[in-house]
C-alpha positions as CSV (number, residue, x, y, z in Angstrom):
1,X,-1.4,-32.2,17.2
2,X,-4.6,-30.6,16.0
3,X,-5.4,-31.3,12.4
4,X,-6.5,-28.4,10.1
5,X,-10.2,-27.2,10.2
6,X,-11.7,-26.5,6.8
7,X,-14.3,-24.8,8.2
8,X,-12.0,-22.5,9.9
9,X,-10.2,-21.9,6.5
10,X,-6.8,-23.7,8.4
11,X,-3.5,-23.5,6.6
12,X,-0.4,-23.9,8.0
13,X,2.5,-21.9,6.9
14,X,5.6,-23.8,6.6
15,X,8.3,-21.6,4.8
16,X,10.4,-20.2,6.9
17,X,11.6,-17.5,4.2
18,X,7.4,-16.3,3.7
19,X,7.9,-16.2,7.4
20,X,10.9,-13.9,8.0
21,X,9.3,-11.3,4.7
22,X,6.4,-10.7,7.2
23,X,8.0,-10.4,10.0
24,X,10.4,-8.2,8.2
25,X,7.3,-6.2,6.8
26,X,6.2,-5.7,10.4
27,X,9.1,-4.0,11.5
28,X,8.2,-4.5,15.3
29,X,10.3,-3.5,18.1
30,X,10.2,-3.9,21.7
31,X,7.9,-0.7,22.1
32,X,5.4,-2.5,20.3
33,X,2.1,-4.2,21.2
34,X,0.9,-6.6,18.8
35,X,-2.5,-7.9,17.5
36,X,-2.3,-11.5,15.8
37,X,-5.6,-13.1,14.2
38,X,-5.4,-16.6,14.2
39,X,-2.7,-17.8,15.6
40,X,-3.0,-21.6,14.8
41,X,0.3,-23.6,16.2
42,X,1.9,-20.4,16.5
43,X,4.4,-20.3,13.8
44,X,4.1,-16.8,13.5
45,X,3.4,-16.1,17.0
46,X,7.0,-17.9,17.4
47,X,8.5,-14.9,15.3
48,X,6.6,-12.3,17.2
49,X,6.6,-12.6,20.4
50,X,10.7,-12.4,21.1
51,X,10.7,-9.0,19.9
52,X,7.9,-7.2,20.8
53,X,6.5,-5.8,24.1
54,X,3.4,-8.1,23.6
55,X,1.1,-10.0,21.9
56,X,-2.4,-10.8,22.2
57,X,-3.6,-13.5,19.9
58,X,-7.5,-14.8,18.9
59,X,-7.9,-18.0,18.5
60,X,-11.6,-19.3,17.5
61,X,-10.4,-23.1,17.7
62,X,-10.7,-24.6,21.0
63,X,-7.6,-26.9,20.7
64,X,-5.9,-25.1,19.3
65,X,-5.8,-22.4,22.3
66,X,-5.1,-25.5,24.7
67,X,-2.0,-26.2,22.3
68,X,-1.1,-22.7,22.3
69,X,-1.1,-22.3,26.2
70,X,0.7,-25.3,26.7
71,X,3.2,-24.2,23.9
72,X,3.7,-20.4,25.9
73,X,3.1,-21.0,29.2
74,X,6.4,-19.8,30.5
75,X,6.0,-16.5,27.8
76,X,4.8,-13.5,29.6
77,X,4.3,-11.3,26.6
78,X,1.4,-13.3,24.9
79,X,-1.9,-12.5,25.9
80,X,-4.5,-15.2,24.7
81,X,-8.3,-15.1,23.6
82,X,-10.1,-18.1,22.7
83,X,-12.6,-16.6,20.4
84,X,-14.2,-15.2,17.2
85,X,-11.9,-12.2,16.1
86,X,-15.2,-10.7,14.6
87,X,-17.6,-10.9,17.9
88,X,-14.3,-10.3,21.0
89,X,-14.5,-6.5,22.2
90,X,-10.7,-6.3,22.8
91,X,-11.6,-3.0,25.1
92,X,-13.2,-5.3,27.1
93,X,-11.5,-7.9,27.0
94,X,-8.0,-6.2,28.0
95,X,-9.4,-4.1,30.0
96,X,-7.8,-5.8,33.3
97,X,-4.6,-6.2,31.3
98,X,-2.7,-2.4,30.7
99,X,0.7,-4.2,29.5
100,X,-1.2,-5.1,26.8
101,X,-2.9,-2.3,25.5
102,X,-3.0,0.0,23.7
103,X,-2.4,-2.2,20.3
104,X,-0.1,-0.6,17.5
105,X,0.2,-3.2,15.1
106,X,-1.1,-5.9,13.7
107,X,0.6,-9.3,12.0
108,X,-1.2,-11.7,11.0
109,X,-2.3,-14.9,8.5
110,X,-6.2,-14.7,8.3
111,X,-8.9,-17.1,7.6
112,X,-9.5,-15.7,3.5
113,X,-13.1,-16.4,4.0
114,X,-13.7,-13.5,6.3
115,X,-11.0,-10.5,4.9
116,X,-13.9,-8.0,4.1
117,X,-15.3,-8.5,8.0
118,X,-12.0,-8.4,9.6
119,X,-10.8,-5.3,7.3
120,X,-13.7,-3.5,8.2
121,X,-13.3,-4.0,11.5
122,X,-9.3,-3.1,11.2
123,X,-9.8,-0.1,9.3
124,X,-13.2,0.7,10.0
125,X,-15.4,2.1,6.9
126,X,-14.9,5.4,4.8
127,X,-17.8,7.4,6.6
128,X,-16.3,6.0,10.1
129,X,-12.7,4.7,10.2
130,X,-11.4,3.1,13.4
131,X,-11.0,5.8,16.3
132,X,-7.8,4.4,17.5
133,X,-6.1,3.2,13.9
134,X,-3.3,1.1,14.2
135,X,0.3,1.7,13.0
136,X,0.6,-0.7,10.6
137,X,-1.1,-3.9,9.3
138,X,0.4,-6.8,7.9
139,X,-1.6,-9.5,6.3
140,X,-1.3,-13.2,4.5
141,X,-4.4,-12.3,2.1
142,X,-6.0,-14.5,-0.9
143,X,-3.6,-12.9,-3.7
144,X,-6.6,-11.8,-5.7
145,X,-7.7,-9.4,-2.7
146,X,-3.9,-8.3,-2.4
147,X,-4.1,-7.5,-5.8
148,X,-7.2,-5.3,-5.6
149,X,-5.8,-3.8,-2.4
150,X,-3.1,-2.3,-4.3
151,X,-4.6,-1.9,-8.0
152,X,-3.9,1.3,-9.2
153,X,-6.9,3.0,-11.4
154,X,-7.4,1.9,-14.6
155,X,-6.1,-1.8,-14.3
156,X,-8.8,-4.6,-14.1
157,X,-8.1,-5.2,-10.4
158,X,-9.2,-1.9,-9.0
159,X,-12.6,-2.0,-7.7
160,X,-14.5,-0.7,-4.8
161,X,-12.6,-2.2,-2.7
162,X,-9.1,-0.6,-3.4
163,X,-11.3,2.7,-3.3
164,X,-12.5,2.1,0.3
165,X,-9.7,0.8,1.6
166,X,-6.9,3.0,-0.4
167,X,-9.0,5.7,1.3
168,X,-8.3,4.8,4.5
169,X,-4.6,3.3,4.1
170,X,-2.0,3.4,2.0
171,X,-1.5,-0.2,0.9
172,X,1.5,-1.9,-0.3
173,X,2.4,-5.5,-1.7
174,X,5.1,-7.2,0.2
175,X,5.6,-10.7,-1.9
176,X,3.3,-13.2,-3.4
177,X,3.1,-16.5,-1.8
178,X,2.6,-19.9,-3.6
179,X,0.1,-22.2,-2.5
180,X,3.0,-24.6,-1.6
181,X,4.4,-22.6,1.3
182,X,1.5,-24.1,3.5
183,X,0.2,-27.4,4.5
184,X,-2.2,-28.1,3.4
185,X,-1.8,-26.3,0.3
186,X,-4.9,-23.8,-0.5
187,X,-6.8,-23.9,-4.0
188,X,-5.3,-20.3,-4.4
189,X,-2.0,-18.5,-4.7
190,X,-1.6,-15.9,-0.9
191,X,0.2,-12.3,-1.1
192,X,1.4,-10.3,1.9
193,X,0.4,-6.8,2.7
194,X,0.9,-4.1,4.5
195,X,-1.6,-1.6,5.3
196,X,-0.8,2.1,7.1
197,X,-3.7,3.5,8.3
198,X,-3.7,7.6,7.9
199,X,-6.5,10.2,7.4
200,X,-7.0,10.4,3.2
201,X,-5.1,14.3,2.4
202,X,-7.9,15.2,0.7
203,X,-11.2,14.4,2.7
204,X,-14.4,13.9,1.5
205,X,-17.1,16.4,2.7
206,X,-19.9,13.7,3.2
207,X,-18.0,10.0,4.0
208,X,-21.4,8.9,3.6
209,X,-22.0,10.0,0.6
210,X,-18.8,8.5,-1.0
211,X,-19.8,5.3,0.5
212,X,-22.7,5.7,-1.4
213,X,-21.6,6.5,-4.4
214,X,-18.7,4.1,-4.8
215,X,-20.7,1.2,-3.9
216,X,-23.4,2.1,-6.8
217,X,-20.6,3.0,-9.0
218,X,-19.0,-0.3,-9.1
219,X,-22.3,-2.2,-9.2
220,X,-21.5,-2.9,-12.8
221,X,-18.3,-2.4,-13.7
222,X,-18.5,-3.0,-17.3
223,X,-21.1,-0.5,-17.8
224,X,-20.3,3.9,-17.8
225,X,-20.3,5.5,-14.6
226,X,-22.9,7.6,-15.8
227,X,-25.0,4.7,-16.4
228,X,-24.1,3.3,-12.6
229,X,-25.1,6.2,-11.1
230,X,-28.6,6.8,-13.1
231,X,-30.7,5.8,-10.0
232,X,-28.8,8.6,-7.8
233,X,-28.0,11.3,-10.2
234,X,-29.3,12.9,-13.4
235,X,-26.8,11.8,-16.4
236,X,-25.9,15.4,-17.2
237,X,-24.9,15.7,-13.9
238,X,-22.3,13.3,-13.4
239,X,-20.9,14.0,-16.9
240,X,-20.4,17.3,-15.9
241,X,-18.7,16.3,-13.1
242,X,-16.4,14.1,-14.8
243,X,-16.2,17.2,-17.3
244,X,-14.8,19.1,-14.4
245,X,-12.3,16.8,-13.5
246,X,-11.1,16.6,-17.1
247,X,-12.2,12.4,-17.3
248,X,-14.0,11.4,-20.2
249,X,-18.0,11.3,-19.6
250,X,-17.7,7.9,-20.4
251,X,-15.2,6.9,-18.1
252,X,-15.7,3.6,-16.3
253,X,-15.6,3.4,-12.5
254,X,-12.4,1.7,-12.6
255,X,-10.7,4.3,-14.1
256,X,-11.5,7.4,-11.8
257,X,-8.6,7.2,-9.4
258,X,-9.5,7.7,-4.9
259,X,-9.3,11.6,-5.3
260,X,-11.5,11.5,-8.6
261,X,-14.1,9.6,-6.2
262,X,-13.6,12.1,-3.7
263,X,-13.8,15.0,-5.9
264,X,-17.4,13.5,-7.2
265,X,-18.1,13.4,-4.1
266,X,-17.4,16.5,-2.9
267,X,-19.1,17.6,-6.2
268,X,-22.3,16.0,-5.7
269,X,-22.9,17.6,-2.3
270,X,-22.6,20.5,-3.6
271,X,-25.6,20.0,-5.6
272,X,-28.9,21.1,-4.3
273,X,-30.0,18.4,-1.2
274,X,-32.8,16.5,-3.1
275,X,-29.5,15.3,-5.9
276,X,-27.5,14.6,-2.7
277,X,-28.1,10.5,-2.3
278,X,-28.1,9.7,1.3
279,X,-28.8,6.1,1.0
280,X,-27.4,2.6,2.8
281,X,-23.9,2.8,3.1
282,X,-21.8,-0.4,1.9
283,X,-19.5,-2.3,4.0
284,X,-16.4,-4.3,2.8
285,X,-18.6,-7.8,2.8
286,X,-20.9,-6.8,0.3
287,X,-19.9,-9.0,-3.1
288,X,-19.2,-5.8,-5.2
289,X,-16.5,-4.5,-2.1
290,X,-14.5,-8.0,-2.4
């Protein structure tokens, strides 16, 4: 049997209750077509497959996969890909195989050291979410991310990252996880999530420009937004922008909530073009998004 990879970020899950909360969470039926990440000895895969149209797993670890075929051979429901989740086109790849596409949901317990990647290509970004969005996600997440996935404004976990992803799914904790429910146990404490992609109710007139803005605005999250913001907009002009959302010109980033973002947003492009930033948009895997 394959030993854990560290490089691969490898931890088994071994209780069985952690197991059934997800596969609760999921709440798959036999309509459904299922994305896992990572595999591993198939644990989870175990849980899925029985009660779900089908699966198709990505594996990046070569023995693993050999395991793993060896373990489902007789299952005609699981659809295999050795590879790196970030780099396989899944278009492509199931291109010859219509029973298994398209995907609706996706359960699965990821490598921690690439979340932002693999959200970003879940959920796409704000100024282009995925075309085809799934139902629902459900993740084994680093409990620190979990907890910034679903920080509400004004607590100290809420950061550009529950703004870019809040915008683009409504996210929900499902149970902490200790470090002992896996072998070998992590250096941190897990959480389970759900994620349901949906469009935001109240859009943002320039996605690229609340890209923009959130990514600046967090850059320092100690310091006023006002102050944040100085290399894109005039100070007067975000405090009267706060003004007009009744926040406090000297409101921290942290404590404007996902429609306050939108809403400056929307405000700034309003403004005449040459105060309308227009520069680099972020992605989830810059340090100030995780």
């Amino acid at each position: 049997m394959p030993r854990p990879r560290k490089r691969f970020g490898q931890h088994w899950l071994r209780d069985p209750q952690i197991l059934n909360q997800i596969l609760a969470a999921a709440e798959l039926s036999m309509t459904d077509r299922v994305l896992e990440i990572g595999p591993g000895q198939g644990v989870l895969t175990k849980g899925i497959v029985p009660f779900t149209q089908a699966v198709v797993a990505v594996e990046v670890d070569r023995d693993l996969v050999q395991q793993l075929r060896q373990q489902f051979q007789a299952s005609e429901r699981l659809h295999l890909i050795e590879g790196d989740f970030l780099e396989v086109n899944l278009t492509e790849v199931l291109g010859d195989y219509p029973h298994f596409q398209p995907l609706n949901k996706v359960v699965a317990n990821i490598p921690y050291y690439i979340t932002g990647p693999i959200l970003e290509k879940l959920l796409g970004r704000i100024r282009q979410p995925n075309p085809q969005p799934y139902e629902s996600i459900v993740l084994m997440v680093q409990r620190e991310i979990a907890d910034r996935l679903c920080a509400d404004p004004g607590t100290k976990a809420f950061n550009g990252l529950s703004v870019q992803v809040q915008y683009l799914a409504e996210c929900e904790l499902i149970c902490p996880v200790p470090a002992s429910a896996f072998k070998p146990a992590p250096k941190v404490e897990s959480a389970v999530v759900r994620l349901r992609p949906r469009p935001f109710p109240q859009s943002a007139t320039q996605p690229k420009l609340l890209e923009t803005l959130v990514k600046q605005g967090f850059s320092q999250k100690r310091k006023m937004l006002r102050n944040n913001l100085k290399s894109l907009l005039e100070r007067d002009q975000v405090t009267a922008a706060l003004e007009s959302m009744a926040l406090n010109p000297q409101a921290r980033p942290e404590q404007l909530s996902v429609e306050n973002w939108i809403a400056l947003s929307n405000y700034v492009a309003e403004l005449a073009p040459t105060a309308s930033p227009e520069t680099a948009s972020p992605d989830m895997t810059s340090p100030d998004m995780e």
